[in-house]
C-alpha positions in Angstrom: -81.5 78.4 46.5 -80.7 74.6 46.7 -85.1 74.2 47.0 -85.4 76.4 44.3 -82.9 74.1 41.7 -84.6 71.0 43.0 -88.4 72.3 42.3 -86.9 73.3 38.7 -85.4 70.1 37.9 -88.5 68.1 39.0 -90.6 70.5 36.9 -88.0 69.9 33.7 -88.1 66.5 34.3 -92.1 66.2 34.2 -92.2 68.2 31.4 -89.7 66.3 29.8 -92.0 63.2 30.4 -95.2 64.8 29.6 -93.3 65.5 26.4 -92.9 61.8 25.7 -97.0 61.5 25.9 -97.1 59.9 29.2 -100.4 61.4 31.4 -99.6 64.2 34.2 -101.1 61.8 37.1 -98.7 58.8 36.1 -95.7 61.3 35.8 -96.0 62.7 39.3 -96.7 59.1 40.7 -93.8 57.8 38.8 -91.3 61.1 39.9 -92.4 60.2 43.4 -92.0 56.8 44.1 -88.5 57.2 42.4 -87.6 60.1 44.7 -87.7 62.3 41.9 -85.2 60.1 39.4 -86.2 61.0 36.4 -84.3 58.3 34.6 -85.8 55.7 36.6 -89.5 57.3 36.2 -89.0 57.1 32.5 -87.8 53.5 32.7 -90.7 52.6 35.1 -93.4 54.6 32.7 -91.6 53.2 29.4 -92.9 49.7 31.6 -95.9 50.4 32.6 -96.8 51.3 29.0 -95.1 48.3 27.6 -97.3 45.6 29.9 -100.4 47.4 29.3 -100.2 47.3 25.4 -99.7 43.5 26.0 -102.9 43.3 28.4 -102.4 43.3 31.7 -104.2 45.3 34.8 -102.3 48.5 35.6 -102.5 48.1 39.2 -100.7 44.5 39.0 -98.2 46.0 36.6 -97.4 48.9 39.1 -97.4 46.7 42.1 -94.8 44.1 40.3 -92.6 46.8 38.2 -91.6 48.1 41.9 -90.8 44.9 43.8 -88.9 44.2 40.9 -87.1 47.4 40.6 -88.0 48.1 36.9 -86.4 45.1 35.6 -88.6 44.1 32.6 -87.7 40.2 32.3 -88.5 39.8 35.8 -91.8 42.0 36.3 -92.7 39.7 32.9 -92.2 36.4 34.6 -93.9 37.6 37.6 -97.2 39.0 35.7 -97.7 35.8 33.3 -97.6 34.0 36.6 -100.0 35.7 37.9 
């Protein structure tokens, strides 16, 4: 039963996310690096989105958003130095 809860809540939580307009590829990357947090998916996808509108390379702003654990001011130093 305790599978069953945990498949449930990780499909909520996607859906919640797809919800929000993010793609179904980012979500599951997202849900799985963040062993399935869904509140620090959503931070790290709210991000992701945020550093792309401003112009930078997805695959740097992925790589920098985890070594610095979602925090936005640091990930922003980071990428400008970049």
């Amino acid at each position: 039963p305790g599978c069953l809860l945990q498949i449930l809540s990780y499909l909520g939580a996607c859906d919640r996310l797809l919800k929000q307009g993010y793609e179904e590829g980012q979500v599951e990357e997202a849900m799985e690096m963040f062993q399935y947090s869904e509140k620090k998916a959503a931070e790290f996808l709210r991000l992701l989105a945020q550093f792309n509108d401003m112009g930078f390379q997805q695959n740097e702003v992925k790589e920098v958003l985890l070594l610095c654990g979602n925090q936005r001011e640091k990930a922003l130093e980071e990428l400008v130095m970049k």
